[in-house]
MARPAPA-150901 format. One record per residue: x, y, z of N, C-alpha, C, O, CB in turn; residue in three letters. Coordinates in Angstrom, 1 decimal, decimal comma. Each point is the difference from the previous one (the first is absolute). Glycine has a CB too. Layout:
# MARPAPA-150901
((X; Y; Z); (X; Y; Z); (X; Y; Z); (X; Y; Z); (X; Y; Z); 'ALA')
...
This chain:
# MARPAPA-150901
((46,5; -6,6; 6,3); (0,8; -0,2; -1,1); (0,4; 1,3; -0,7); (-0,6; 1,1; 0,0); (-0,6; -3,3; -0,4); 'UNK')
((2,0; 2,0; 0,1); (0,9; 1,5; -0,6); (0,0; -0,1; -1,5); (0,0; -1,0; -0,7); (1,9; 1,1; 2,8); 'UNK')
((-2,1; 1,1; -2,5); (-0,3; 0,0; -1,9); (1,4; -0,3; -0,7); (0,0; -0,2; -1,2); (-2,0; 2,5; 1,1); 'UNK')
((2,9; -2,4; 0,6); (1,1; -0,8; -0,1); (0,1; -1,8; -0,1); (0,7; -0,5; -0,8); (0,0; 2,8; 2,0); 'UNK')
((-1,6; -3,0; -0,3); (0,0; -1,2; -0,3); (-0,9; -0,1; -1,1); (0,1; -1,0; -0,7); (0,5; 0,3; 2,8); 'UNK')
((-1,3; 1,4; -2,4); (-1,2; -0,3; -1,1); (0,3; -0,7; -1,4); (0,4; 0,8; -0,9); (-1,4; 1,3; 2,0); 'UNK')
((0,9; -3,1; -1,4); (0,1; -0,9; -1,1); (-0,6; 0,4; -1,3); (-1,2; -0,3; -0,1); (1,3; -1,3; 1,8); 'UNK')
((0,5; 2,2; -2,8); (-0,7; 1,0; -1,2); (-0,6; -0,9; -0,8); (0,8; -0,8; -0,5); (0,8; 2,7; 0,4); 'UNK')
((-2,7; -2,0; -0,3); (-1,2; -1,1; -0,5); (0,9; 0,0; -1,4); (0,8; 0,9; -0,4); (-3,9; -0,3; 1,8); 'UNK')
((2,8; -1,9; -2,2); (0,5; 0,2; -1,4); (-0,3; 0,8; -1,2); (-0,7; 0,9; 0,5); (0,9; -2,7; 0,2); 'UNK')
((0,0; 2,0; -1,4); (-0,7; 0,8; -1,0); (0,0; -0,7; -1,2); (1,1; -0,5; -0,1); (-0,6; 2,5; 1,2); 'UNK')
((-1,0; -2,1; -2,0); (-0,1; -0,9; -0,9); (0,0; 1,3; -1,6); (-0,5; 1,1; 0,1); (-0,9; -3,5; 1,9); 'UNK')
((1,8; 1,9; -3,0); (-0,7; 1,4; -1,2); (-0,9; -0,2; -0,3); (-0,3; -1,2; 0,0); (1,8; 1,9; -0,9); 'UNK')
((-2,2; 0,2; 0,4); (-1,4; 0,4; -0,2); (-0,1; -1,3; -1,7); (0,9; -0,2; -0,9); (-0,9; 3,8; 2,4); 'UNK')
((-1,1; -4,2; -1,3); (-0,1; -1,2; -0,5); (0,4; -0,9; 0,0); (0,0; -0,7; -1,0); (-0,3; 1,5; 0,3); 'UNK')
((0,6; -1,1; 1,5); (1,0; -1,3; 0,7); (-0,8; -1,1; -0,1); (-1,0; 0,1; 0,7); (2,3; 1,1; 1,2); 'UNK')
((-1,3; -2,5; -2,8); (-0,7; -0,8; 0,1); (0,9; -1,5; 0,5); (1,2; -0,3; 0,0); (-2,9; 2,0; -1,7); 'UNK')
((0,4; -2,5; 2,3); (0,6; -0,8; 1,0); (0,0; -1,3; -1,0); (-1,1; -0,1; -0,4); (0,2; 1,3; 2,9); 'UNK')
((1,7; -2,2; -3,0); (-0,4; -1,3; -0,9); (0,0; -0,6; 1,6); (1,0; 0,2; 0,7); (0,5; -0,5; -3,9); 'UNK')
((-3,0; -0,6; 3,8); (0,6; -1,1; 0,2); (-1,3; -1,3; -0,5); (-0,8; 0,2; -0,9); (2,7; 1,2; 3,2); 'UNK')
((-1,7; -2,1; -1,8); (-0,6; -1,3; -0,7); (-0,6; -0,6; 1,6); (0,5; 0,1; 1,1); (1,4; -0,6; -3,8); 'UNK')
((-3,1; -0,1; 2,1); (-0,4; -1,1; 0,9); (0,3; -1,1; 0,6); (1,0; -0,5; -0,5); (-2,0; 1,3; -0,3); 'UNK')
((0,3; -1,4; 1,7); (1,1; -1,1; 0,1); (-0,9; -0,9; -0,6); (-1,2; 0,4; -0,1); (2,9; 0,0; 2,3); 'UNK')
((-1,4; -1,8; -2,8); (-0,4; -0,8; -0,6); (-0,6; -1,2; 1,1); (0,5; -0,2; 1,1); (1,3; 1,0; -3,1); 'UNK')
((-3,3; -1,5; 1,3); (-0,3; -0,9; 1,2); (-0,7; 0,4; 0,9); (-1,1; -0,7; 0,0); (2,8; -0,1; -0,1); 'UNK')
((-1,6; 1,8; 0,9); (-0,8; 0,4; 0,7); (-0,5; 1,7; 0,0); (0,8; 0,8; -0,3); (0,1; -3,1; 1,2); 'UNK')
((-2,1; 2,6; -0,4); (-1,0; 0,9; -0,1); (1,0; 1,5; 0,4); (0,2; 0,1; 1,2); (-2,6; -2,1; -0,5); 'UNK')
((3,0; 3,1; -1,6); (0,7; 1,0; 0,8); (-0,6; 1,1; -0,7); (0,1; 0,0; -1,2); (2,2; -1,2; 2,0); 'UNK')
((-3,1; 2,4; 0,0); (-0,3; 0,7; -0,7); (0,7; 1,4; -0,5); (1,0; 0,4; 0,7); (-2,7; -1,7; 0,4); 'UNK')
((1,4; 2,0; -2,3); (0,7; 0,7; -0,7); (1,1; 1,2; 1,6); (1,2; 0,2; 0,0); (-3,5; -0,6; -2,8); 'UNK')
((1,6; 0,7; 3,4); (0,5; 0,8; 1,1); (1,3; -0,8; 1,0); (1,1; 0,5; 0,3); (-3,7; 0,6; -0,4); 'UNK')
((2,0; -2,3; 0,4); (1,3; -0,8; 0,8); (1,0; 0,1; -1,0); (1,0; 0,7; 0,2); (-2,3; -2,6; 1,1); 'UNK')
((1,1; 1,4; -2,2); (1,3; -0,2; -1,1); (0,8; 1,3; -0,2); (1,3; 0,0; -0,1); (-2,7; -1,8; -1,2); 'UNK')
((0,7; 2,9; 1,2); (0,6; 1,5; 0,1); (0,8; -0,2; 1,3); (1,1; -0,2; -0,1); (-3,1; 1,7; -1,1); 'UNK')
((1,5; -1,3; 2,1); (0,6; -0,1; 1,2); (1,2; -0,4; 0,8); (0,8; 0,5; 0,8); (-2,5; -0,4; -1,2); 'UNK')
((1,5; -1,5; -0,5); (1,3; -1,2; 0,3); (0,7; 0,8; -0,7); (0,6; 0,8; 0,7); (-1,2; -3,5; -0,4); 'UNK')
((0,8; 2,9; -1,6); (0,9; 0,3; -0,6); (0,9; 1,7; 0,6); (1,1; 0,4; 0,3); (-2,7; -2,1; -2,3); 'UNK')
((0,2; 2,2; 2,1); (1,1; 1,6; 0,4); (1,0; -0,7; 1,3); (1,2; 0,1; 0,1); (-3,6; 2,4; -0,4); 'UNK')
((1,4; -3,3; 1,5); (1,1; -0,4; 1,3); (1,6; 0,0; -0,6); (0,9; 0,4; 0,7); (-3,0; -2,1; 0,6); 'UNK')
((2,3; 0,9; -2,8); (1,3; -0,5; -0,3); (0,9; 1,2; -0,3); (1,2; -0,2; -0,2); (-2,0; -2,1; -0,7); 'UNK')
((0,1; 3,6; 0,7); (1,5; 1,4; 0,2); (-0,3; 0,1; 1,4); (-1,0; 0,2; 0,7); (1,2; 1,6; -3,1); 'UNK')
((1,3; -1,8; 2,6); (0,3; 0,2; 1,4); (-0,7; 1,0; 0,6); (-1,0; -0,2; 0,7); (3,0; -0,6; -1,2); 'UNK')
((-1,4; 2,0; 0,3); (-0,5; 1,5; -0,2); (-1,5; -0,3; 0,6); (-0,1; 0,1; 1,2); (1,7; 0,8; -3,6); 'UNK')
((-2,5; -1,1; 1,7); (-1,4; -0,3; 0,6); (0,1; -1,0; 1,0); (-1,0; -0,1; 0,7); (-0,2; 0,5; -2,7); 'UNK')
((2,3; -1,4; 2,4); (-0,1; -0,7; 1,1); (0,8; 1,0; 1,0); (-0,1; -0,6; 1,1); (-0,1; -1,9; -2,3); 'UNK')
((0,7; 3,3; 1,5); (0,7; 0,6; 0,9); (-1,0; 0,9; 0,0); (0,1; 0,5; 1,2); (2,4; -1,0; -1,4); 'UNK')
((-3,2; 0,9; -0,3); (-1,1; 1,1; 0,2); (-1,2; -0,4; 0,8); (-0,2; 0,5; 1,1); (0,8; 0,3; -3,3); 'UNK')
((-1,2; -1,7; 1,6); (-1,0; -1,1; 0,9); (0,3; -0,7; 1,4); (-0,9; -0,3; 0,8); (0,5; -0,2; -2,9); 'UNK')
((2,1; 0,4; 2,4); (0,2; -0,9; 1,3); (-0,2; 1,5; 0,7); (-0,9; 0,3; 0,7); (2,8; -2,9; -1,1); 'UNK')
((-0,9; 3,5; -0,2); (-0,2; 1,2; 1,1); (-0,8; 0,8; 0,6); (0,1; 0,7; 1,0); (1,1; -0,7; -1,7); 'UNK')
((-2,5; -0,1; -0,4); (-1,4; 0,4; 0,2); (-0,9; -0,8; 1,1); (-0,8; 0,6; 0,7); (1,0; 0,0; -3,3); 'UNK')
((0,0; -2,1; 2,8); (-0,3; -0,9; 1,0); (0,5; -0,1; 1,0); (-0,7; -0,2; 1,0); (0,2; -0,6; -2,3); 'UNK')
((2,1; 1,0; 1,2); (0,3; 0,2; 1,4); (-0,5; 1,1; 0,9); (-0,2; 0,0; 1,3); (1,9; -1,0; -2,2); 'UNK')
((-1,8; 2,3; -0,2); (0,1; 1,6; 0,5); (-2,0; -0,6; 1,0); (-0,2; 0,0; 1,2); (2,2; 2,4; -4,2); 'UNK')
((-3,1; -2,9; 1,8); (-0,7; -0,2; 0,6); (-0,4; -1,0; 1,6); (-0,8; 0,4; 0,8); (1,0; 0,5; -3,2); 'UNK')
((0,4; -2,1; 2,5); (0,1; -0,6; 1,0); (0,6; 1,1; 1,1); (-0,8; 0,2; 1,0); (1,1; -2,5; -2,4); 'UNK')
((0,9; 3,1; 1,3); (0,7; 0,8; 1,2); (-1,2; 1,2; 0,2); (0,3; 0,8; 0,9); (2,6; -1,3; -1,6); 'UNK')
((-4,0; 0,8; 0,1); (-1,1; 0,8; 0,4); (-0,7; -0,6; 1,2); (-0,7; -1,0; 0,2); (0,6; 1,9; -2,4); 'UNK')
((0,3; 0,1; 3,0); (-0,4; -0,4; 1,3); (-1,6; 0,3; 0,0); (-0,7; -0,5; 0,9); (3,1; 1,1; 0,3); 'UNK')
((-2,8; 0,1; -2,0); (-1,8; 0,9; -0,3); (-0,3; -1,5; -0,8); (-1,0; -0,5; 0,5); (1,1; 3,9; -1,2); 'UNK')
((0,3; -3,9; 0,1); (-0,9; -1,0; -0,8); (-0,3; -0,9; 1,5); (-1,2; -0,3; 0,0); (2,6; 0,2; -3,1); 'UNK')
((-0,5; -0,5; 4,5); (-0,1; -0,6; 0,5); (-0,9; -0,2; 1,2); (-0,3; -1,0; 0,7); (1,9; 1,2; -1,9); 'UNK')
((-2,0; 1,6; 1,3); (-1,1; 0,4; 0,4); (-1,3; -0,2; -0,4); (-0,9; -0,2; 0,8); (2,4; 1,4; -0,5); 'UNK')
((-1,4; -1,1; -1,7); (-1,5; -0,2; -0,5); (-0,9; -1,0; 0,3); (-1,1; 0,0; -0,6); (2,0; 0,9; -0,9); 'UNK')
């Protein structure tokens, strides 16, 4: 992979806080709910798929 394809992680400003809410009904803990919510900026989804793909195309992890 070339430092040219490299996908530049997001950056967020310094205090950046996250509103999200639980889901109602059933059991979601404070961390899931963080989570789901960041997935919904893109930005962290295009960061995450490319991080998984980049991982799967490692041929050393397939070794292990």
């Amino acid at each position: 992979m070339k430092f040219s394809e490299i996908l530049k992680s997001p950056v967020f400003p310094r205090g950046h806080r996250w509103v999200f809410e639980k889901r109602k009904g059933i059991y979601e803990s404070d961390a899931t709910a963080l989570v789901r919510k960041m997935l919904e900026d893109e930005s962290i989804q295009r960061d995450q798929r490319f991080a998984w793909e980049r991982w799967r195309a490692d041929d050393r992890a397939a070794k292990s």
